[in-house]
C-alpha positions in Angstrom: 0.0 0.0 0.0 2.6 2.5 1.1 4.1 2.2 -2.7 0.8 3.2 -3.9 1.1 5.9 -1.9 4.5 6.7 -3.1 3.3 6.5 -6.5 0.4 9.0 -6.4 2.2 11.7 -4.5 5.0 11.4 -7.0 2.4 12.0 -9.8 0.8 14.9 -8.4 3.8 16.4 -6.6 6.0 16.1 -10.1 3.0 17.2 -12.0 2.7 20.1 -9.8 6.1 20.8 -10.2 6.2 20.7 -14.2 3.0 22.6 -14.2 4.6 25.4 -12.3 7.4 25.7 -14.7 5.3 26.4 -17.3 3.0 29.0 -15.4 6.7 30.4 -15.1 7.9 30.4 -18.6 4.4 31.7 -20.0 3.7 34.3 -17.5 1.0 33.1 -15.8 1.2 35.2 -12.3 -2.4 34.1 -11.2 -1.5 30.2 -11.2 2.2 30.4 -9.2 0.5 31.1 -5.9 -2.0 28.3 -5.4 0.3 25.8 -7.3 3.4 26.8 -4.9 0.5 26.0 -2.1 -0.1 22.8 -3.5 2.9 22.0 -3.8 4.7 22.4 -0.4 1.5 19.9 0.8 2.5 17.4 -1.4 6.3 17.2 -0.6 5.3 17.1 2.6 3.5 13.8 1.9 6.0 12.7 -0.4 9.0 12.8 1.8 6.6 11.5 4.6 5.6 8.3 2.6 9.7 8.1 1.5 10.3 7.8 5.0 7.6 5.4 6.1 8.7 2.7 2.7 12.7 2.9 3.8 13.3 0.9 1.2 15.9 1.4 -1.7 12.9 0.3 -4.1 10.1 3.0 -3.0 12.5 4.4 -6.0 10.3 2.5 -8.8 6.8 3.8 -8.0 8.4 7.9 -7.8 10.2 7.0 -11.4 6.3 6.0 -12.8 4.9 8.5 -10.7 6.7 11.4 -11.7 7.3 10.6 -15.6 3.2 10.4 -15.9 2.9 13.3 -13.7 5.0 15.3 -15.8 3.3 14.3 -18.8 0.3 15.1 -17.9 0.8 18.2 -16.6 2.4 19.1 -20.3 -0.5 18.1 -22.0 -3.2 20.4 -19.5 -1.0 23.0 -19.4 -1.0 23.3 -23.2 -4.8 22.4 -23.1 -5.6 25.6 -21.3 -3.1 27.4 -23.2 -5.3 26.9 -26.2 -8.9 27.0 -24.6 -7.4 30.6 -23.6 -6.0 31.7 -26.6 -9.3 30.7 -28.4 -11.5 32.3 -25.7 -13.2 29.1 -24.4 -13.1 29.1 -20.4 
């Protein structure tokens, strides 16, 4: 269970952290304050569930975790990029 754990945090906490870099580079000042808030909770649980696993293979799930975190938060960044641009909210 705790590596399921380890997984999702890794996916939202990565996600989080790739989404912020994009608020970043595309100048979105709105977005960098709740983000930053979401992201200090889930380090918090992240390095909390790292702890509790103490195992040199909690390493997998944050690998999977974080590479499909960081996709996804590449494709809904770009998605409301676009839904912007066009005028759709």
């Amino acid at each position: 269970m705790i590596y399921l754990a380890l997984f999702a945090s890794s996916l939202v906490f990565i996600g989080m952290r790739a989404f912020q870099q994009l608020n970043v580079q595309h100048d979105r000042y709105l977005w960098v304050p709740p983000v930053t808030a979401m992201m200090a909770v889930c380090e918090v649980l992240t390095v909390t569930a790292i702890i509790k696993a103490s195992s040199l293979y909690a390493a997998i799930p944050l690998t999977f975790g974080g590479v499909l975190g960081c996709w996804f938060s590449m494709w809904l960044h770009k998605r409301m990029r676009e839904r912007i641009k066009h005028g759709k909210r």
